[in-house]
C-alpha positions as CSV (number, residue, x, y, z in Angstrom):
1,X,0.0,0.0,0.0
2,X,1.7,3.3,-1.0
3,X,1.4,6.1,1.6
4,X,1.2,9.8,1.0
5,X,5.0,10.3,1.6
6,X,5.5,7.8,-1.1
7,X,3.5,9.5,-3.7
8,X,5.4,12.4,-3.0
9,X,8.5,10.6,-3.6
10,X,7.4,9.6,-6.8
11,X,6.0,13.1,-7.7
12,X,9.5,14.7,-7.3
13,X,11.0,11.7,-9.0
14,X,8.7,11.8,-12.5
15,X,9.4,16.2,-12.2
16,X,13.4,15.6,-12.1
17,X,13.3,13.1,-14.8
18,X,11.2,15.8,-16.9
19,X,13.6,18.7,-15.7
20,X,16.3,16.7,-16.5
21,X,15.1,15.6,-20.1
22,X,14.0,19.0,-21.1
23,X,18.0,20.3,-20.3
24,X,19.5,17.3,-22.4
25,X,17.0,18.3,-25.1
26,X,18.3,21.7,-25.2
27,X,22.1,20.8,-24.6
28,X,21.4,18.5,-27.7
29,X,19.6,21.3,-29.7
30,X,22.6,23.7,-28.7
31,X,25.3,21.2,-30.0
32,X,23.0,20.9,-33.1
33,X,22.7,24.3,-34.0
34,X,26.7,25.1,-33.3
35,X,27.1,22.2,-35.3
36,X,24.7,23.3,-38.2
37,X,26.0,27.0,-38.3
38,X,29.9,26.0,-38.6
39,X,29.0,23.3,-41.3
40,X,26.7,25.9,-43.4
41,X,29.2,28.6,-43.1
42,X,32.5,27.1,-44.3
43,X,34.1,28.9,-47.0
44,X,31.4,31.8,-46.3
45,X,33.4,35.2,-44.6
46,X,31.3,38.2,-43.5
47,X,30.4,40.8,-46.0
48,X,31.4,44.4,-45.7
49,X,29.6,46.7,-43.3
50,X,30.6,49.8,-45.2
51,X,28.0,48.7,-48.2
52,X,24.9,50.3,-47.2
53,X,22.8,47.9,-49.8
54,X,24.2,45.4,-47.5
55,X,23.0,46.0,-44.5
56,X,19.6,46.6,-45.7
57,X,19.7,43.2,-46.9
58,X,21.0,41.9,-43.8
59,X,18.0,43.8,-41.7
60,X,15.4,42.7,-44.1
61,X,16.8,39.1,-43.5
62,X,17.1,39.7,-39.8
63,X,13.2,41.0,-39.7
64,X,12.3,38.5,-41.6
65,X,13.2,35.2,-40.3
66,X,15.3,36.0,-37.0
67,X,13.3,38.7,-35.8
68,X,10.8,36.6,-34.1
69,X,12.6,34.7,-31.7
70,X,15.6,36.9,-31.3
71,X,13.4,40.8,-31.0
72,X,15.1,43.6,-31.8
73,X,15.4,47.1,-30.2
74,X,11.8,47.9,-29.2
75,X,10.3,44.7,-29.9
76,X,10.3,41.8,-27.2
77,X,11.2,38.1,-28.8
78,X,8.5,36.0,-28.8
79,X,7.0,33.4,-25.1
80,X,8.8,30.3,-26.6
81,X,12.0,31.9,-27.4
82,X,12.1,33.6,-24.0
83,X,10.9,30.5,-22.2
84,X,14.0,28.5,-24.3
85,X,16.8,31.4,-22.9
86,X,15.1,31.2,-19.4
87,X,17.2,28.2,-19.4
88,X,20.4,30.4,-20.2
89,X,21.9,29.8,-16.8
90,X,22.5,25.9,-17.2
91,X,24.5,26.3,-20.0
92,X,27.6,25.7,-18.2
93,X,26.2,22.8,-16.1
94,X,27.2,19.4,-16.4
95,X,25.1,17.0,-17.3
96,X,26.2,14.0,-16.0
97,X,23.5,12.0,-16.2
98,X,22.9,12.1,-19.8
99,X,26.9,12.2,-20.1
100,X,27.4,15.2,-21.2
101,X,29.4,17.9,-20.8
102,X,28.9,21.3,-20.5
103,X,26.2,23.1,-23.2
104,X,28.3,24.9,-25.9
105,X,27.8,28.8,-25.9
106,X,26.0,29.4,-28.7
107,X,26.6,33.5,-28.4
């Protein structure tokens, strides 16, 4: 027969095993994106900041498809992308249970 303090156990148990999957999911999304970015940007340097046409191709890209998620002065970055940083301060944690290392910094 389980008892109250029992369930309780068990409670805390299932919510650490979440926790703990939702920060190897984003340690594994970190490492993929790292990943991702240096693979799609070999042989690609930056283009000159001087060129005016430039940069208003850059902030049309920006606005466009980073905007979103990242905000930009004067407008806040969307609930899941802020919800996703809120997680910012484990970056540097070790997860040993999953064997990981530390996240990457992806900044």
């Amino acid at each position: 027969m389980r008892t109250e303090r029992a369930d309780e156990i068990l409670r805390v148990a299932v919510v650490t095993l979440a926790a703990a999957a939702m920060i190897a999911l984003l340690a594994g999304l970190a490492v993929a994106m790292r990943n991702s970015v240096e693979t799609h940007t070999l042989g690609i340097s930056a283009p000159p900041l001087d060129d005016e046409a430039q940069v208003a191709l850059g902030l049309g890209h920006y606005q466009g498809a980073c905007q979103l998620c990242h905000g930009a002065p004067g407008v806040a970055s969307n609930l899941v992308a802020q919800f996703v940083r809120s997680f910012g301060h484990l970056r540097d944690q070790p997860i040993a249970l999953y064997g990981l290392g530390p996240i990457p910094s992806i900044s």
